[in-house]
Backbone as numpy.savetxt, mean C-alpha at the origin, in Angstrom:
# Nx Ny Nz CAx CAy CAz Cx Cy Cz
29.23 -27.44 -15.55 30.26 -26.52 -15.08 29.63 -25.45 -14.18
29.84 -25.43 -13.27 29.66 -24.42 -12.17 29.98 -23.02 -12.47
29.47 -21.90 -12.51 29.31 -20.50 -12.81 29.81 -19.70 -11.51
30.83 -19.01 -11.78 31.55 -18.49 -10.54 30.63 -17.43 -10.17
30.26 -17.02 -8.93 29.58 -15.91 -8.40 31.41 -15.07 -7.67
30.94 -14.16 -8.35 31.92 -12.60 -7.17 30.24 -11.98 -6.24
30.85 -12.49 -5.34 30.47 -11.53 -3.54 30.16 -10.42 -4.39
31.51 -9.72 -4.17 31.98 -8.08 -4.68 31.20 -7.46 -5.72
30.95 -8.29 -6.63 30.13 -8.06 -7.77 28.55 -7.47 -7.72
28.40 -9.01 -6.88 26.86 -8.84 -6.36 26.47 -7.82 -5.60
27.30 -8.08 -4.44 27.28 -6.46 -3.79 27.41 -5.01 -3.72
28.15 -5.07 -5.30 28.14 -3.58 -6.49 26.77 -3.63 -6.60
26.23 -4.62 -7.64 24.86 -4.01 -8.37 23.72 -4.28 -7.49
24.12 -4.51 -6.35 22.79 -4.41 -5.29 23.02 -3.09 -5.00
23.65 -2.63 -4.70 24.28 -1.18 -4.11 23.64 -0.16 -5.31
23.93 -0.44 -6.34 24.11 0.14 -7.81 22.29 0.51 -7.84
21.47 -0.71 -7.83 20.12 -0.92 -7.81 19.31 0.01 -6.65
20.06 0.04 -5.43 19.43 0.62 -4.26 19.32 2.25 -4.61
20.52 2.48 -4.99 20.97 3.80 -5.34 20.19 4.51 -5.77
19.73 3.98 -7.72 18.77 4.15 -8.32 16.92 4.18 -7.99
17.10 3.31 -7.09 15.87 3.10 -6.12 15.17 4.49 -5.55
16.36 4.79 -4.78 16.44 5.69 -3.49 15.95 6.78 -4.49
17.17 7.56 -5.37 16.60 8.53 -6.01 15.39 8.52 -6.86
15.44 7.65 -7.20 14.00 7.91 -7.92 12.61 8.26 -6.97
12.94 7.84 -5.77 12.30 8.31 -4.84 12.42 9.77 -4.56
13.18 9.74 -3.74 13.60 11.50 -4.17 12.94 12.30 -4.92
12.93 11.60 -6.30 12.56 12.38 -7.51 11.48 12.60 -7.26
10.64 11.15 -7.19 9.21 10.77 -7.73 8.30 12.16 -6.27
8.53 11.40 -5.24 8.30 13.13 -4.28 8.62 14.29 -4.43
9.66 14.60 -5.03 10.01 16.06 -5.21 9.09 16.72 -6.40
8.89 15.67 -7.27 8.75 16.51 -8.68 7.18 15.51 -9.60
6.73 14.51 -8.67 5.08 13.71 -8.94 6.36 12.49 -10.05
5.73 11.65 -10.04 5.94 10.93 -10.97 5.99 10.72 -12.27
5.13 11.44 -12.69 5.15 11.61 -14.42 6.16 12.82 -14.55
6.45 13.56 -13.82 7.26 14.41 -13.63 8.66 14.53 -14.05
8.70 13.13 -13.77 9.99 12.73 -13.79 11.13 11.93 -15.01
11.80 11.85 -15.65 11.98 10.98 -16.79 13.30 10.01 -15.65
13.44 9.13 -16.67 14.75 7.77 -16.17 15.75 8.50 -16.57
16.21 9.54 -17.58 17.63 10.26 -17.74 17.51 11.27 -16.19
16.66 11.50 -15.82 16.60 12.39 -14.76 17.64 11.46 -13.00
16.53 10.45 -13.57 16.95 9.47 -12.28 18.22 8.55 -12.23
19.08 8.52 -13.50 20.09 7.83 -13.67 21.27 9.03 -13.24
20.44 10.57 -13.89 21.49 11.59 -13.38 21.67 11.63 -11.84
20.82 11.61 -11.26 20.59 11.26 -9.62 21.41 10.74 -9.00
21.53 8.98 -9.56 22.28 7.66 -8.86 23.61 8.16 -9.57
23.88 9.05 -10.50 25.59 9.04 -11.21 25.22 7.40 -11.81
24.86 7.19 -12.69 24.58 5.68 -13.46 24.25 6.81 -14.82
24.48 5.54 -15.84 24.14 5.86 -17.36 22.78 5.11 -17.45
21.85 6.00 -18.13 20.62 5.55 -18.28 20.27 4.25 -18.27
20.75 3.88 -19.24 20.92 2.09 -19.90 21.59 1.21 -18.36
22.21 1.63 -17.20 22.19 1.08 -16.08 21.23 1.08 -15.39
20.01 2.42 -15.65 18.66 2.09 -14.80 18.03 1.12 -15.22
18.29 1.01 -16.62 17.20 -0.04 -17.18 17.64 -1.63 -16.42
18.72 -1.80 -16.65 19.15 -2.92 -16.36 19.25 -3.25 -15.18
19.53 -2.37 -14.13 19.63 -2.36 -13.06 18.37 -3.06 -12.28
17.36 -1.94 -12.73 16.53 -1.59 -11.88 15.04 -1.77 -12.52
15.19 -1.65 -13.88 14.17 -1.85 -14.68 13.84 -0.31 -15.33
12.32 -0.37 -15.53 11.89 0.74 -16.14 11.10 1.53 -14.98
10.64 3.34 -15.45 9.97 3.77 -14.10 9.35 2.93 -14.01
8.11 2.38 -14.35 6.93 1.64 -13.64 7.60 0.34 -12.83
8.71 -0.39 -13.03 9.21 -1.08 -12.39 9.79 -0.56 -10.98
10.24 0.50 -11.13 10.93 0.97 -10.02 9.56 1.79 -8.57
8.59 2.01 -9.49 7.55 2.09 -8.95 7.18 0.84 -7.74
7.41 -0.12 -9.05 6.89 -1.74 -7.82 7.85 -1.51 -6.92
8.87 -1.61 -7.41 9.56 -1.81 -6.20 9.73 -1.10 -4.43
9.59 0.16 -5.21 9.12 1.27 -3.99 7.78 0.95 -3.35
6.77 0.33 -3.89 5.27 0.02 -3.36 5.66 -1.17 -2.85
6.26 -2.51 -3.29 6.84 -3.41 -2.74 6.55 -3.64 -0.97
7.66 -2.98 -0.03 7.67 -3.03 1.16 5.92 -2.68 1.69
5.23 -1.65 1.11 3.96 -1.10 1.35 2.91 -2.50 1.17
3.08 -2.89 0.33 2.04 -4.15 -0.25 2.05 -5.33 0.66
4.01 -5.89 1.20 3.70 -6.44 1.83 4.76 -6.41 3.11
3.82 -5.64 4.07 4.64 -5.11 4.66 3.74 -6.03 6.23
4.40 -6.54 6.51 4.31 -7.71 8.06 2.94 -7.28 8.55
2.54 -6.53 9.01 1.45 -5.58 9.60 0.41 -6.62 8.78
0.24 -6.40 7.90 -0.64 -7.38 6.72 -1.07 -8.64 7.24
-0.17 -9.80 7.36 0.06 -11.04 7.56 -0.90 -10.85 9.40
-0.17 -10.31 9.86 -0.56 -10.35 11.41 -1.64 -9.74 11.44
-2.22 -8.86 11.30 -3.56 -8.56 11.35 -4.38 -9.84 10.56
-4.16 -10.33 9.88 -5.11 -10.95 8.74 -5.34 -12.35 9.94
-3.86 -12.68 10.44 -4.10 -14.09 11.46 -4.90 -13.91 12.57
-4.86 -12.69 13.41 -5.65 -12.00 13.95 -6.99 -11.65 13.83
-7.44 -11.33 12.38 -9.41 -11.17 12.07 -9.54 -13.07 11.88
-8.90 -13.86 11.04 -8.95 -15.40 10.59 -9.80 -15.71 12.36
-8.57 -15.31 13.74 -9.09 -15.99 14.75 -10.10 -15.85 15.28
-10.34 -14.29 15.01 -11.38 -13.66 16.27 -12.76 -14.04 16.03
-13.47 -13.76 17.25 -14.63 -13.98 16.65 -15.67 -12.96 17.05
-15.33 -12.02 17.92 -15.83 -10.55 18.08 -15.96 -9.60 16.44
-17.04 -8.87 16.12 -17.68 -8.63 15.23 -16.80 -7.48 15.25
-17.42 -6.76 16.55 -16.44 -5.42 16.62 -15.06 -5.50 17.01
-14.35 -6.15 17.46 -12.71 -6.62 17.26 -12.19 -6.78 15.99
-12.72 -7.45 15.28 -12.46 -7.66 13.91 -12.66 -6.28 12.75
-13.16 -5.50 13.11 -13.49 -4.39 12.35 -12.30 -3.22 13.48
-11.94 -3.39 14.21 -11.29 -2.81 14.88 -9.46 -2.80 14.36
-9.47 -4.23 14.39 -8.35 -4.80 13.88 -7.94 -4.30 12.22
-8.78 -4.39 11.98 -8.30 -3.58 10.73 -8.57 -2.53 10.13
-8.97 -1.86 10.96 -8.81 -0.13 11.20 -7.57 -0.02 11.80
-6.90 -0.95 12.52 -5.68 -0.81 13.27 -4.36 -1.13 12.53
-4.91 -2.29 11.42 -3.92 -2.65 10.46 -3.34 -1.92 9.32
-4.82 -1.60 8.81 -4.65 -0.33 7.86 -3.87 0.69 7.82
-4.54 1.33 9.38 -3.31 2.52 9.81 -2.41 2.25 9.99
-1.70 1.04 10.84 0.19 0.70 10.73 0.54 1.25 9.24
-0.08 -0.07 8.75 0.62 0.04 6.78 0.82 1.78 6.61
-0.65 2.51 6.46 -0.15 3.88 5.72 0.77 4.76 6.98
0.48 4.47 8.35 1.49 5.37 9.07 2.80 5.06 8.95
3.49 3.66 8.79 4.64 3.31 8.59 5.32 3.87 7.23
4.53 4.02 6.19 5.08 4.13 5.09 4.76 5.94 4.45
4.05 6.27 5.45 3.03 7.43 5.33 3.82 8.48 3.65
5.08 8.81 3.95 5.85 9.90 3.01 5.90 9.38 1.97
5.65 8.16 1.71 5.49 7.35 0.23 4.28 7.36 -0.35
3.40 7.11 0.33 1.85 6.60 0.37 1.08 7.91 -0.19
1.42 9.41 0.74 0.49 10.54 0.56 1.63 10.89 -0.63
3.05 11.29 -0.42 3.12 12.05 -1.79 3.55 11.37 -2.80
3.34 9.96 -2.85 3.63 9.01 -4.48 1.93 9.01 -5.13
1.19 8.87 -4.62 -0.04 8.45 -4.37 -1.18 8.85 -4.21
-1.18 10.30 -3.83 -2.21 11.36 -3.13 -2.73 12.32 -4.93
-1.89 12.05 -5.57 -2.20 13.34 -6.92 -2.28 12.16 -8.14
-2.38 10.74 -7.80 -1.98 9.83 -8.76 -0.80 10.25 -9.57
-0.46 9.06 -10.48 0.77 8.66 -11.15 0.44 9.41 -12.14
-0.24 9.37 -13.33 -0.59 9.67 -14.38 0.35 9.00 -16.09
0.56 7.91 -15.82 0.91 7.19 -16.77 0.29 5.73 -16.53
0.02 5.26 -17.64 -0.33 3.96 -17.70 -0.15 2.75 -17.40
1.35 2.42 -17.77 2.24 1.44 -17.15 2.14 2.15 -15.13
2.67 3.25 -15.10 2.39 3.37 -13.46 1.00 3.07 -12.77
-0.07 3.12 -13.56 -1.68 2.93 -13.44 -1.74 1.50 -12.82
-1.07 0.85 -13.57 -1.10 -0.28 -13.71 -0.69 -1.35 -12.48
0.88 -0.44 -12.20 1.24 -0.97 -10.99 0.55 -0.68 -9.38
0.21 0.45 -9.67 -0.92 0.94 -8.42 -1.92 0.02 -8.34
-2.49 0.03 -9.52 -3.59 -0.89 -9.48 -3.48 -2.30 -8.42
-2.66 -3.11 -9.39 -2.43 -4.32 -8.98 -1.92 -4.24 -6.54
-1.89 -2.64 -6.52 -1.20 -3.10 -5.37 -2.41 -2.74 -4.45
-3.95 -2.20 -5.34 -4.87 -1.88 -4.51 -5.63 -3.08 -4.62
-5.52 -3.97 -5.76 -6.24 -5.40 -5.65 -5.59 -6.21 -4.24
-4.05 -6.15 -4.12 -4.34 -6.88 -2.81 -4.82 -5.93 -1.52
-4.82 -4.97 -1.42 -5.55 -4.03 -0.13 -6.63 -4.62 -0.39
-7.73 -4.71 -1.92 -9.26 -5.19 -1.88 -9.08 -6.97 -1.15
-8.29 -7.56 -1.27 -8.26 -8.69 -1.89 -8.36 -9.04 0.13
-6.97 -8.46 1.08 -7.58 -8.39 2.70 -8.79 -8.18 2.62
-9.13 -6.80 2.37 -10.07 -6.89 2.88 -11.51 -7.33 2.37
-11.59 -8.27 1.50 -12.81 -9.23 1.04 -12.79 -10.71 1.84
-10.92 -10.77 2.62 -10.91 -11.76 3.81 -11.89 -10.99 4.98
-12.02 -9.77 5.23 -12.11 -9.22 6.67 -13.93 -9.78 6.07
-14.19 -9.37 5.07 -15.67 -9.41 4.68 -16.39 -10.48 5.10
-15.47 -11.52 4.33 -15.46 -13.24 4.18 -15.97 -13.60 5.82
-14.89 -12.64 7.18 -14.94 -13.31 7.94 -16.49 -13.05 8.74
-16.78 -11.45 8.42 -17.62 -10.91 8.93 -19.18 -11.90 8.56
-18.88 -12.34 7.52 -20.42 -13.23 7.10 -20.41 -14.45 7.79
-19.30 -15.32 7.14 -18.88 -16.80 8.69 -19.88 -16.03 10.07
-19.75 -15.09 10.48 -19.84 -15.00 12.24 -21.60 -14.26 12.03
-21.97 -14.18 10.53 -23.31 -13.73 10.55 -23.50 -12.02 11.01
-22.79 -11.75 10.98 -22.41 -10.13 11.34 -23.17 -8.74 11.20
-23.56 -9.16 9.56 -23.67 -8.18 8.79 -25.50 -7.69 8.98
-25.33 -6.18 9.18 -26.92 -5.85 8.90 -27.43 -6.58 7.53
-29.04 -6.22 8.03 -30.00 -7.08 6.84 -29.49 -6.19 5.76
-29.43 -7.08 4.69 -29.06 -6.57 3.18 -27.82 -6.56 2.84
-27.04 -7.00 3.59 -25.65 -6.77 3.50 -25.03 -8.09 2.91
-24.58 -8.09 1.43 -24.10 -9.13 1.20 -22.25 -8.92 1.47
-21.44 -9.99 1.51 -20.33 -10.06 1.04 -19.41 -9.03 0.18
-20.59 -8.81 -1.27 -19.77 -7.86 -1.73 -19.57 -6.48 -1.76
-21.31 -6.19 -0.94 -21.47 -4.95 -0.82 -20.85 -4.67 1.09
-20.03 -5.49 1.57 -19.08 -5.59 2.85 -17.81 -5.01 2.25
-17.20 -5.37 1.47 -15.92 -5.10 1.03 -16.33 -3.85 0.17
-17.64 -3.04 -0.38 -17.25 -1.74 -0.78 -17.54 -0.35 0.40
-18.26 -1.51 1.63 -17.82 -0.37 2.53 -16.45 -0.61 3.13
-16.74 -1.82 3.47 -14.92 -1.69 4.26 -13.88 -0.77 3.49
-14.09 -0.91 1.72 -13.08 0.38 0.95 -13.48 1.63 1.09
-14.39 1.88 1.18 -14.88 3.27 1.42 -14.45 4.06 3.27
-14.58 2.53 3.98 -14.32 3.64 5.32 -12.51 2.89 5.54
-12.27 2.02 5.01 -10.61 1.78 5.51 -9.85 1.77 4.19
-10.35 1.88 3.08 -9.49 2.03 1.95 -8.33 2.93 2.61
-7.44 3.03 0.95 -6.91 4.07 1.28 -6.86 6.11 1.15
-7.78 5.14 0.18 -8.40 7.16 -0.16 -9.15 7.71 1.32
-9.12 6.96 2.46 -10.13 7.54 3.58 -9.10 7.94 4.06
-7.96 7.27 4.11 -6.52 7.81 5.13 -6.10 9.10 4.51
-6.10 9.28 2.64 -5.28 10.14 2.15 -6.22 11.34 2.50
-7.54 11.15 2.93 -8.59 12.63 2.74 -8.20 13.04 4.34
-8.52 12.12 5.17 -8.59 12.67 6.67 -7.16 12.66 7.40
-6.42 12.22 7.01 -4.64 12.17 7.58 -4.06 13.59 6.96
-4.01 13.26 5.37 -2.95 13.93 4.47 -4.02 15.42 3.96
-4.98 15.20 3.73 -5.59 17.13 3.07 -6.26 17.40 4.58
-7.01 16.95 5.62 -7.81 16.94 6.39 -6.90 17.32 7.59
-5.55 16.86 7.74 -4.51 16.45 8.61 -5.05 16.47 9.83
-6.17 15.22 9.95 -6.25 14.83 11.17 -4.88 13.83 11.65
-4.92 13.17 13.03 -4.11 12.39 13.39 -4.31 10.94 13.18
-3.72 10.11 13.20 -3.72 8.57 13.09 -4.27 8.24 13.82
-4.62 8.92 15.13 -5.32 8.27 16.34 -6.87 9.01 16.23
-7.45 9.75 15.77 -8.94 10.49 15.29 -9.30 9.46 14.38
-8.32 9.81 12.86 -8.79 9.14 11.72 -9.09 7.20 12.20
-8.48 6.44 13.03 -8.75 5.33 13.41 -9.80 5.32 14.16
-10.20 6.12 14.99 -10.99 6.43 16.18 -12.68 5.60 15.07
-12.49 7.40 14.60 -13.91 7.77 13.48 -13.73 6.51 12.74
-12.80 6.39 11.89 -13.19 4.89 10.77 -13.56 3.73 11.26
-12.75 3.35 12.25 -13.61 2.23 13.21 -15.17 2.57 13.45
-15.57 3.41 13.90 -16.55 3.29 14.35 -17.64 3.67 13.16
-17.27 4.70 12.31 -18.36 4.39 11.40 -18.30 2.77 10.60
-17.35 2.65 10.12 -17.70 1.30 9.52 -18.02 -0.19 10.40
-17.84 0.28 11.97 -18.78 -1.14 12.49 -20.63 -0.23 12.47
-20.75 1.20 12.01 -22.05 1.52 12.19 -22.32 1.50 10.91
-21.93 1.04 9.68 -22.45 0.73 8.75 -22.87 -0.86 8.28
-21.77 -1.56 8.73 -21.51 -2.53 8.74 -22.23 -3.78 9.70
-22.44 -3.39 11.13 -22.72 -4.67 12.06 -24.25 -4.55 12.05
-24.64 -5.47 12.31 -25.78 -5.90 12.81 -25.85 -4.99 14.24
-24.95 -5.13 15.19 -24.92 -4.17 16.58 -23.98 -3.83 16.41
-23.77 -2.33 16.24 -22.60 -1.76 15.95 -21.63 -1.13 17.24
């Protein structure tokens, strides 16, 4: 027997879900994240608590979801097909100094104030986490590619590639020199490019 779908329906609790979304955003910036409780954020959307849950899940869920677009956000994919092709040492380290910055400039008001003072709950720990394993996870491709092309100064293995690449393109380099430092997107890319092909290349 076939299960009737209502349009109308669906298009309530998508609406219903976004709602809850949005404010909790709101919130989570206005007031830090632990800051915040789910009676706070259901008061927000006009929803009864027990609709955030269901809706939308729990905070740390609603967390993913807001990091969501950030994690995988197109910029990602295209840069990554982009270092896969190249075969310039310094292009490739360029490229994702260039990628990096799209991601946090596109998303920047999420990134510095969800992100910049940490979460401070566990379940939220958790979800951060998992969304800096795939930032590590590129860039141990950018690493990967840099060894293929023989790249790397003497001593430089693979894994000690990917803890500079985190150290000069993570994201704690954007949150120090963008967001407390308030340099520009176009300095902070400038400098990170270039120190990390001068840590990094064989000819930098």
């Amino acid at each position: 027997m076939t299960r009737y779908r209502s349009p109308r329906r669906e298009d309530a609790a998508a609406a219903t879900r976004e709602a809850i979304i949005s404010s909790a955003r709101d919130l989570f910036l206005a007031h830090g994240y632990s800051g915040v409780t789910v009676a706070q954020i259901a008061a927000a959307a006009r929803v009864a608590v027990q609709t955030v849950y269901s809706s939308a899940g729990s905070k740390a869920a609603i967390l993913s979801a807001l990091l969501e677009p950030v994690v995988n956000d197109p910029a990602v994919n295209e840069v990554m097909d982009a270092i896969v092709a190249a075969t310039d040492p310094r292009e490739i380290v360029g490229l994702t100094a260039a990628g990096t910055r799209r991601t946090h400039e596109r998303h920047w008001s999420l990134v510095f104030g969800l992100l910049h003072e940490g979460v401070g709950e566990p379940a939220a720990a958790d979800v951060v986490r998992a969304a800096m394993d795939a930032y590590v996870a590129a860039l141990s491709t950018v690493a990967g590619r840099l060894v293929t092309l023989d790249a790397l100064r003497p001593g430089l293995d693979r894994a000690r590639a990917v803890d500079l690449l985190w150290f000069y393109l993570g994201q704690r380099a954007w949150l120090v020199l963008v967001g407390e430092r308030e340099w520009t997107f176009d300095q902070a890319e400038e400098w990170l490019a270039a120190s990390a092909r001068q840590a990094l290349l064989r000819v930098p």
